[in-house]
DRENFIMI-386443 format. One record per residue: x, y, z of N, C-alpha, C, O in turn; residue number from 1; residue in one letter. Coordinates in pm, whole numbers, padded with zeros to 5 digits. Each point is the difference from the previous one (the first is absolute). Example, Ala and Ser with C-alpha at 12.3 -4.5 7.8 and 13.67 -1.06 7.14 Angstrom:
! residues 2
{n.u=01319	n.v=-00569	n.w=00780	ca.u=-00089	ca.v=00119	ca.w=00000	c.u=00090	c.v=00120	c.w=00000	o.u=00104	o.v=-00002	o.w=00066	pos=1	code=a}
{n.u=-00139	n.v=00107	n.w=-00138	ca.u=00082	ca.v=00119	ca.w=00006	c.u=-00077	c.v=00109	c.w=00073	o.u=00051	o.v=00111	o.w=00017	pos=2	code=s}
This chain:
! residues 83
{n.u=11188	n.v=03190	n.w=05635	ca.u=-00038	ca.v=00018	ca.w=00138	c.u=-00101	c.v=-00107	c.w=00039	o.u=-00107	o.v=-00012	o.w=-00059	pos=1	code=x}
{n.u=00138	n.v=-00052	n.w=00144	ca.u=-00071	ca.v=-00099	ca.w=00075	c.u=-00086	c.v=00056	c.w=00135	o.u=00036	o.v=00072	o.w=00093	pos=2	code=x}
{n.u=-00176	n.v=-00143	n.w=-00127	ca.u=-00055	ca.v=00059	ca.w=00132	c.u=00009	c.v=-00121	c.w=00148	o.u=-00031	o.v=-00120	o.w=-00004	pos=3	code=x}
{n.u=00074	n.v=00186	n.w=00109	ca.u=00046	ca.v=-00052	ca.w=00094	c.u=-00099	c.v=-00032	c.w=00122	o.u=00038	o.v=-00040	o.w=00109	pos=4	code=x}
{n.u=-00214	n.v=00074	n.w=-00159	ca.u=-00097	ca.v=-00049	ca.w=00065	c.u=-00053	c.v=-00098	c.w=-00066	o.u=-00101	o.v=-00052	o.w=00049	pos=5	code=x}
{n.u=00167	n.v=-00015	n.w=-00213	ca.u=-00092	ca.v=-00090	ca.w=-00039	c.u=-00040	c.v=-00112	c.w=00069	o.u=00052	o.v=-00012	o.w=00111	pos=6	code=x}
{n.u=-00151	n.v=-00100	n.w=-00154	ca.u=00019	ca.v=-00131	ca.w=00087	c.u=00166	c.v=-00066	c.w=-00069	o.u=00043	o.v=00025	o.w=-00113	pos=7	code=x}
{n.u=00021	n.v=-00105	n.w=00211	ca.u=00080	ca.v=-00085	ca.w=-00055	c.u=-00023	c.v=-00105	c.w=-00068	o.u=-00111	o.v=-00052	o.w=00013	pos=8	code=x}
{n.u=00190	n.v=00002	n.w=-00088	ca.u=-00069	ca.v=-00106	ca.w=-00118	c.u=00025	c.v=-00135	c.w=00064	o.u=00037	o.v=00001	o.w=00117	pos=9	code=x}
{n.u=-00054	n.v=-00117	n.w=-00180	ca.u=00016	ca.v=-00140	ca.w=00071	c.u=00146	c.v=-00013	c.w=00021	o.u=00049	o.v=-00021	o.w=00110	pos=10	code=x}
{n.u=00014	n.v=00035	n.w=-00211	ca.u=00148	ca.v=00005	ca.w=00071	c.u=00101	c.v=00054	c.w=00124	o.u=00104	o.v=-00039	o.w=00053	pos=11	code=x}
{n.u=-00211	n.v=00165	n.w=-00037	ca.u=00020	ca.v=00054	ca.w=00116	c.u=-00045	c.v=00061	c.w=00107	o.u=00033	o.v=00098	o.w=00068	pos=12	code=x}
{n.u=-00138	n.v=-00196	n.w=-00068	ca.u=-00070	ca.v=-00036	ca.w=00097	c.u=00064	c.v=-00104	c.w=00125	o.u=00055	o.v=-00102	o.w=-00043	pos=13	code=x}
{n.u=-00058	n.v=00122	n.w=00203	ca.u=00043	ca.v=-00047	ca.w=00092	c.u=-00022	c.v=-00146	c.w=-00064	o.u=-00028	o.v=-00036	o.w=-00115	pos=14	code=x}
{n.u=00046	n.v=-00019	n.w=00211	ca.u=-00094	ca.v=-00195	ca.w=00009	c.u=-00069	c.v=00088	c.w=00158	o.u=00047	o.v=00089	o.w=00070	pos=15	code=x}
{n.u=-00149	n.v=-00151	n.w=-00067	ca.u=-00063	ca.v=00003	ca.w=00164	c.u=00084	c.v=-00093	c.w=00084	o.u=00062	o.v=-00102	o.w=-00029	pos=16	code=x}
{n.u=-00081	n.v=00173	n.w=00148	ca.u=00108	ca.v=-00037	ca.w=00108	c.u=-00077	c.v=-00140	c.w=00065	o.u=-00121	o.v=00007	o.w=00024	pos=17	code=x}
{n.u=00183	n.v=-00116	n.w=00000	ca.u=-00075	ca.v=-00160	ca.w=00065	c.u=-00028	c.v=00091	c.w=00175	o.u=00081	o.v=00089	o.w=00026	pos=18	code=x}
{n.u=-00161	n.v=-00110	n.w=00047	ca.u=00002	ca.v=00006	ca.w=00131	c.u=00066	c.v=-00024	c.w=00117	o.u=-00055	o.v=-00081	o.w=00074	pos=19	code=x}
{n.u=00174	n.v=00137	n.w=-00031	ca.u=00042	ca.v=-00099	ca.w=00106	c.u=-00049	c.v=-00084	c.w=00042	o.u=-00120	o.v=-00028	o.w=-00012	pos=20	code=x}
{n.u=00214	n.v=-00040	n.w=00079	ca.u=-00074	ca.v=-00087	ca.w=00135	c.u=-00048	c.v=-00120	c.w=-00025	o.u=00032	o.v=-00034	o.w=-00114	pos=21	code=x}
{n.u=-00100	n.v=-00054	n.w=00176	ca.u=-00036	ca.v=-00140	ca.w=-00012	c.u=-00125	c.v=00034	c.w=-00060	o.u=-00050	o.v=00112	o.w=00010	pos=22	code=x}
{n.u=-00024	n.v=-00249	n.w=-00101	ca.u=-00105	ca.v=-00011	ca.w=-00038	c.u=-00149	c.v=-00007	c.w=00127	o.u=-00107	o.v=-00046	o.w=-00039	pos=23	code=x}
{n.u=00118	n.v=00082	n.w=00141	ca.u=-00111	ca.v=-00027	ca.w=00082	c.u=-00118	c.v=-00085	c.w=-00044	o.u=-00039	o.v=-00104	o.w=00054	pos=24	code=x}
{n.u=-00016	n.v=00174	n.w=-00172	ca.u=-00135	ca.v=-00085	ca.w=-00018	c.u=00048	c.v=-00125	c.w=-00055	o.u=-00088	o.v=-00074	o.w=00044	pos=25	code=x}
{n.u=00158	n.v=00006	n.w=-00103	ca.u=00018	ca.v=-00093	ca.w=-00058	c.u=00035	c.v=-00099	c.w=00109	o.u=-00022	o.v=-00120	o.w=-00016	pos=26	code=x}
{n.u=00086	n.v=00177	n.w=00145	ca.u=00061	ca.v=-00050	ca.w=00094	c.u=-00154	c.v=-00074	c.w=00102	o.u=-00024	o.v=-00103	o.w=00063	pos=27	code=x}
{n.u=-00025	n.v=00193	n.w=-00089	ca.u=-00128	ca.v=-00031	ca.w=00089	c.u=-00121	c.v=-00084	c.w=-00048	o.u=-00098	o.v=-00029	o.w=00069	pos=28	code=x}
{n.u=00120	n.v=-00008	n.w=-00203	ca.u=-00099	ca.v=-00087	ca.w=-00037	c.u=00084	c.v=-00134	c.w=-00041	o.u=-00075	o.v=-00079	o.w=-00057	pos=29	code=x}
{n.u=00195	n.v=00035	n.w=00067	ca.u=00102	ca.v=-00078	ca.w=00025	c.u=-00061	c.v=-00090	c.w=00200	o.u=-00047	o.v=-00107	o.w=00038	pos=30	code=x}
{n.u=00085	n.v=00223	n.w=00017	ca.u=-00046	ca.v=-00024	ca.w=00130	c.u=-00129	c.v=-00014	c.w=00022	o.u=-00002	o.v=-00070	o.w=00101	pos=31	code=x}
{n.u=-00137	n.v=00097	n.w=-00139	ca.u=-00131	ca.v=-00040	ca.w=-00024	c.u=00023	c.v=-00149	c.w=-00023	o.u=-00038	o.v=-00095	o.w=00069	pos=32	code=x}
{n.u=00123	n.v=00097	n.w=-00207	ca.u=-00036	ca.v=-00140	ca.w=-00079	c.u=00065	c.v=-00106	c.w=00085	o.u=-00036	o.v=-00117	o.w=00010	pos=33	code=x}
{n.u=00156	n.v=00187	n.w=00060	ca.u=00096	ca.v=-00140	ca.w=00097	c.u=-00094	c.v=00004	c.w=00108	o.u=-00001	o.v=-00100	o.w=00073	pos=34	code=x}
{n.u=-00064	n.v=00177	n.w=-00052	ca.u=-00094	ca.v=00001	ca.w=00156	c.u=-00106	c.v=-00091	c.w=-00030	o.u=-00015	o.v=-00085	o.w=00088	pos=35	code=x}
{n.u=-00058	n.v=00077	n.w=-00178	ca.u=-00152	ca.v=-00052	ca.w=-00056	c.u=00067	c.v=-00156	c.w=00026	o.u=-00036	o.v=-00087	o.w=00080	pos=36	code=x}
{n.u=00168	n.v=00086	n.w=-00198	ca.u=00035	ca.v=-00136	ca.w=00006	c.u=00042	c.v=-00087	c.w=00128	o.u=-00018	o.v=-00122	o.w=00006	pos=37	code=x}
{n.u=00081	n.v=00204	n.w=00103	ca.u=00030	ca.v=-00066	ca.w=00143	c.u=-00137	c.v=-00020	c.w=00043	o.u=-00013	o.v=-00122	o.w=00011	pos=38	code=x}
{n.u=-00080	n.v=00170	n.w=00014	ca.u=-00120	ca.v=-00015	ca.w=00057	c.u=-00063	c.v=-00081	c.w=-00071	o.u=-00113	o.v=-00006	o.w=00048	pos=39	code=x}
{n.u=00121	n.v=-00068	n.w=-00147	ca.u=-00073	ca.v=-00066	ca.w=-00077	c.u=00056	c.v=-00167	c.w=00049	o.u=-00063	o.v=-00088	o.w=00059	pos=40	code=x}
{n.u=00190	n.v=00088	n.w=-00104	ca.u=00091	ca.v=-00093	ca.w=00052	c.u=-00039	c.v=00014	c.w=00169	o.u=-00051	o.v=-00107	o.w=00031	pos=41	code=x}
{n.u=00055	n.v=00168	n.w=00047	ca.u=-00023	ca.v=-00054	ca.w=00132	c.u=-00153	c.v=-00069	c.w=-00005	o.u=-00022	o.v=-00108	o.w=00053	pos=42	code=x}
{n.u=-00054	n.v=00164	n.w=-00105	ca.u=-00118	ca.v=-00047	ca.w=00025	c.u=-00025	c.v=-00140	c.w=-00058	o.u=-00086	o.v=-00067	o.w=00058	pos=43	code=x}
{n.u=00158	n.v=00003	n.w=-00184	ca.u=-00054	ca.v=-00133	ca.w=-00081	c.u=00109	c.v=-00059	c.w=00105	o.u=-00062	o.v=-00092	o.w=00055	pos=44	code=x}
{n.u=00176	n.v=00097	n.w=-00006	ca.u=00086	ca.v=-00070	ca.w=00058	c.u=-00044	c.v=-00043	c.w=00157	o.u=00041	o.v=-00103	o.w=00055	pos=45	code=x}
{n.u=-00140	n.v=00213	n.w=00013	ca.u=-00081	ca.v=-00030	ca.w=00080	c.u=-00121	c.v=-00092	c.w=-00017	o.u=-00046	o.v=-00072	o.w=00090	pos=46	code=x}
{n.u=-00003	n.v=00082	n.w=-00224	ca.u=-00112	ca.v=-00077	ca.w=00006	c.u=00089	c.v=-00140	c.w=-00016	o.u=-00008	o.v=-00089	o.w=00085	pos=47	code=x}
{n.u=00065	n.v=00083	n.w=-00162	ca.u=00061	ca.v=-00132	ca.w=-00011	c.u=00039	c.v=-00114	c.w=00131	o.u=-00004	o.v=-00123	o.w=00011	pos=48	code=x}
{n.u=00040	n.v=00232	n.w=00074	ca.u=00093	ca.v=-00077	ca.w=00142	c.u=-00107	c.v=-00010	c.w=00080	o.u=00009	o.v=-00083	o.w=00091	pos=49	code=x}
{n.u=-00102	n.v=00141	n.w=-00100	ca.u=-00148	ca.v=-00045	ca.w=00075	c.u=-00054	c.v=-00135	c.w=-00005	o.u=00001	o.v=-00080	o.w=-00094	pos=50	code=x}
{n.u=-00056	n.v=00065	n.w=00235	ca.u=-00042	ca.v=-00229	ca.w=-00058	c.u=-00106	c.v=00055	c.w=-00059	o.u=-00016	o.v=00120	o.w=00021	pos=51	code=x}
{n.u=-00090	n.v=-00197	n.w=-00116	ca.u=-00061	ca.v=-00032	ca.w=-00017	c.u=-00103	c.v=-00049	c.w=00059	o.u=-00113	o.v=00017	o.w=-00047	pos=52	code=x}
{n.u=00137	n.v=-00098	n.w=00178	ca.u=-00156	ca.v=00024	ca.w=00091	c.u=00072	c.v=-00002	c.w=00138	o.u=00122	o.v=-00010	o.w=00012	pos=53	code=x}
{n.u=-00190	n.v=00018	n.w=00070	ca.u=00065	ca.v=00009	ca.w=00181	c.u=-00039	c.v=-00124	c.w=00048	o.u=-00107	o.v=-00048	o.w=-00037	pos=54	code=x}
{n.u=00173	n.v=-00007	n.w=00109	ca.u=-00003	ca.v=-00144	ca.w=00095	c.u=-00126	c.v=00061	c.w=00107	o.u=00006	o.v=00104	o.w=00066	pos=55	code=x}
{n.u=-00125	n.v=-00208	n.w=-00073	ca.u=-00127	ca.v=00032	ca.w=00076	c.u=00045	c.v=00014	c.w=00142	o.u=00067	o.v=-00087	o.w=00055	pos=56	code=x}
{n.u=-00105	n.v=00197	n.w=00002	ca.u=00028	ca.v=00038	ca.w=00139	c.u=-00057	c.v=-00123	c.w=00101	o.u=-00121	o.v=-00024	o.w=00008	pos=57	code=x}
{n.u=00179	n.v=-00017	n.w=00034	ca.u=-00102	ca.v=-00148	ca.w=00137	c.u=-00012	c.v=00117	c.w=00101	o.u=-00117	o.v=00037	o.w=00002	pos=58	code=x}
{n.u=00185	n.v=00024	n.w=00071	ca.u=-00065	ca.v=00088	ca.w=00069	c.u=-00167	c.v=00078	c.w=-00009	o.u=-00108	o.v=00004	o.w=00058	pos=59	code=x}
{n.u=00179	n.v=00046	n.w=-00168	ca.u=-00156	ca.v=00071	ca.w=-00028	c.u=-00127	c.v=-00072	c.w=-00035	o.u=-00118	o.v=00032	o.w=00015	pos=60	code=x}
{n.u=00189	n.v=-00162	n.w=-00077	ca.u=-00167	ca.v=-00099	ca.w=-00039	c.u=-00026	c.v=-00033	c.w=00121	o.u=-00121	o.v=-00014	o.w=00020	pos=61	code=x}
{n.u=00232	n.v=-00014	n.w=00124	ca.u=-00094	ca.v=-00033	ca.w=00076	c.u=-00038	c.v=00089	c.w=00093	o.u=-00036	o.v=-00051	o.w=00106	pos=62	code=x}
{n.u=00034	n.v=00159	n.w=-00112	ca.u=-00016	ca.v=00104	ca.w=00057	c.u=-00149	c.v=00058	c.w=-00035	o.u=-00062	o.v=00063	o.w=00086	pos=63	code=x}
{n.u=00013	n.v=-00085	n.w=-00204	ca.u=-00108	ca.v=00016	ca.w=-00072	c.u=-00114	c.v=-00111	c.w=00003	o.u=-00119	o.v=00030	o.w=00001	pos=64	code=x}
{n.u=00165	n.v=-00162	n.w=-00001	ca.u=-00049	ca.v=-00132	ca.w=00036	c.u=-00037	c.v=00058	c.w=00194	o.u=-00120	o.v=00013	o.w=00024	pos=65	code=x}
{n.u=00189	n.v=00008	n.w=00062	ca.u=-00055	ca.v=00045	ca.w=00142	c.u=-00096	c.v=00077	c.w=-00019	o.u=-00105	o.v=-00035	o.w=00054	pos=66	code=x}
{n.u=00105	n.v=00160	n.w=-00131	ca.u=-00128	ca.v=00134	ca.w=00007	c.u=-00101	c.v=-00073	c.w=-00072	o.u=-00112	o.v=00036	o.w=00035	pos=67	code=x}
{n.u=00113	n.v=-00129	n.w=-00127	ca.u=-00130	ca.v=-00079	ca.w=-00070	c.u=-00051	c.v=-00054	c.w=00067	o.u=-00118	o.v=00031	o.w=00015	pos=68	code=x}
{n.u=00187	n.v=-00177	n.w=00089	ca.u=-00051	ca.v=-00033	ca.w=00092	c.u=-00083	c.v=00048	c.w=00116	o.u=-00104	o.v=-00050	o.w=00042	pos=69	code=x}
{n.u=00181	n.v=00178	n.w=00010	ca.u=-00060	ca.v=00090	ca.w=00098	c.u=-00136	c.v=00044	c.w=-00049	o.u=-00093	o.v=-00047	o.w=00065	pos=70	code=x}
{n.u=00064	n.v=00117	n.w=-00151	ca.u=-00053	ca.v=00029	ca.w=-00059	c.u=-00155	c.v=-00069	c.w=-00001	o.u=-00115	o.v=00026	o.w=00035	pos=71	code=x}
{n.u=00213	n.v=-00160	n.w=-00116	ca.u=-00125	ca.v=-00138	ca.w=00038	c.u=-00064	c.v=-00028	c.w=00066	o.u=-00117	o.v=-00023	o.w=-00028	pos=72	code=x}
{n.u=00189	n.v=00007	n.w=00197	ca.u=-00050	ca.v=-00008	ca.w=00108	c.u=-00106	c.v=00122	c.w=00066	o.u=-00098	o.v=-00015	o.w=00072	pos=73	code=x}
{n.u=00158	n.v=00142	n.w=-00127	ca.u=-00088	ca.v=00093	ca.w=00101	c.u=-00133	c.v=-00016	c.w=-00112	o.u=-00111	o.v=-00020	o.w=00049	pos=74	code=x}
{n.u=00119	n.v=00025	n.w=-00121	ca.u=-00159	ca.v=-00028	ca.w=-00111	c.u=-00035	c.v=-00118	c.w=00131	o.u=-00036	o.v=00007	o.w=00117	pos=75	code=x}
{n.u=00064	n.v=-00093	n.w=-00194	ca.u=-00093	ca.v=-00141	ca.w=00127	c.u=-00017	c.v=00065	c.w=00142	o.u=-00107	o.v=00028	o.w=00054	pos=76	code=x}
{n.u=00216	n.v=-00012	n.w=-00013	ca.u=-00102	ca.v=00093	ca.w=00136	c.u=-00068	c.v=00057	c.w=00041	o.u=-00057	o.v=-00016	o.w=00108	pos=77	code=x}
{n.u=00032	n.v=00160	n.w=-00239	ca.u=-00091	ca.v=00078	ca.w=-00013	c.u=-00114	c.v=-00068	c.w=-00077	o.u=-00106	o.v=00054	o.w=00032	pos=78	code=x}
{n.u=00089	n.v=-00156	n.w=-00123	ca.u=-00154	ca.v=-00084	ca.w=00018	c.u=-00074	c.v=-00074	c.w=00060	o.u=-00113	o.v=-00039	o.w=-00028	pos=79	code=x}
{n.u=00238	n.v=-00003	n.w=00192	ca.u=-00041	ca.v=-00050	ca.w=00104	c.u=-00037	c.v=00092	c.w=00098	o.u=-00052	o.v=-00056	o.w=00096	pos=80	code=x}
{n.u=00059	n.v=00152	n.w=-00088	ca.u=-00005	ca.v=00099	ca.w=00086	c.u=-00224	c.v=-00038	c.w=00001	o.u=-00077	o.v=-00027	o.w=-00092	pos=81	code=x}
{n.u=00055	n.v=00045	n.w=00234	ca.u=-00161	ca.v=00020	ca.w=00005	c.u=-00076	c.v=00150	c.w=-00044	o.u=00031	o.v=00092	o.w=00076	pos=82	code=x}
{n.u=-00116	n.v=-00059	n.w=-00176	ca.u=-00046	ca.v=00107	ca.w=-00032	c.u=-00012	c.v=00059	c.w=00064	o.u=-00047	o.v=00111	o.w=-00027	pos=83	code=x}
């Protein structure tokens, strides 16, 4: 007589069942790692296509050259001015 609450032995024992369905987490640190890497790549490929220095504005130097001058002048006026 065999008892029919024993544990079952390794032989007959199930296998554990795999999980349905897709791997999610594996899926999502795949997509982290392709994400990190696009953003990385946009950013050195940006720095790259960037000049290196900007063509000096003539506008603005002489735009700045006028307010110096101005500037200049109202001083001298205001030490000509009578106390």
């Amino acid at each position: 007589m065999t008892d029919s609450t024993a544990a079952p032995t390794s032989d007959e024992r199930p296998e554990p069942a795999k999980a349905p369905g897709f791997p999610l987490g594996r899926t999502l640190i795949w997509l982290g790692v392709a994400g990190a890497s696009a953003t990385l790549t946009y950013f050195i490929v940006r720095a790259a296509l960037r000049p290196a220095w900007t063509a000096p504005d003539e506008t603005a130097d002489r735009i700045q050259a006028l307010i110096d001058e101005a500037n200049r002048l109202i001083k001298t006026l205001d030490e000509k001015k009578p106390s």
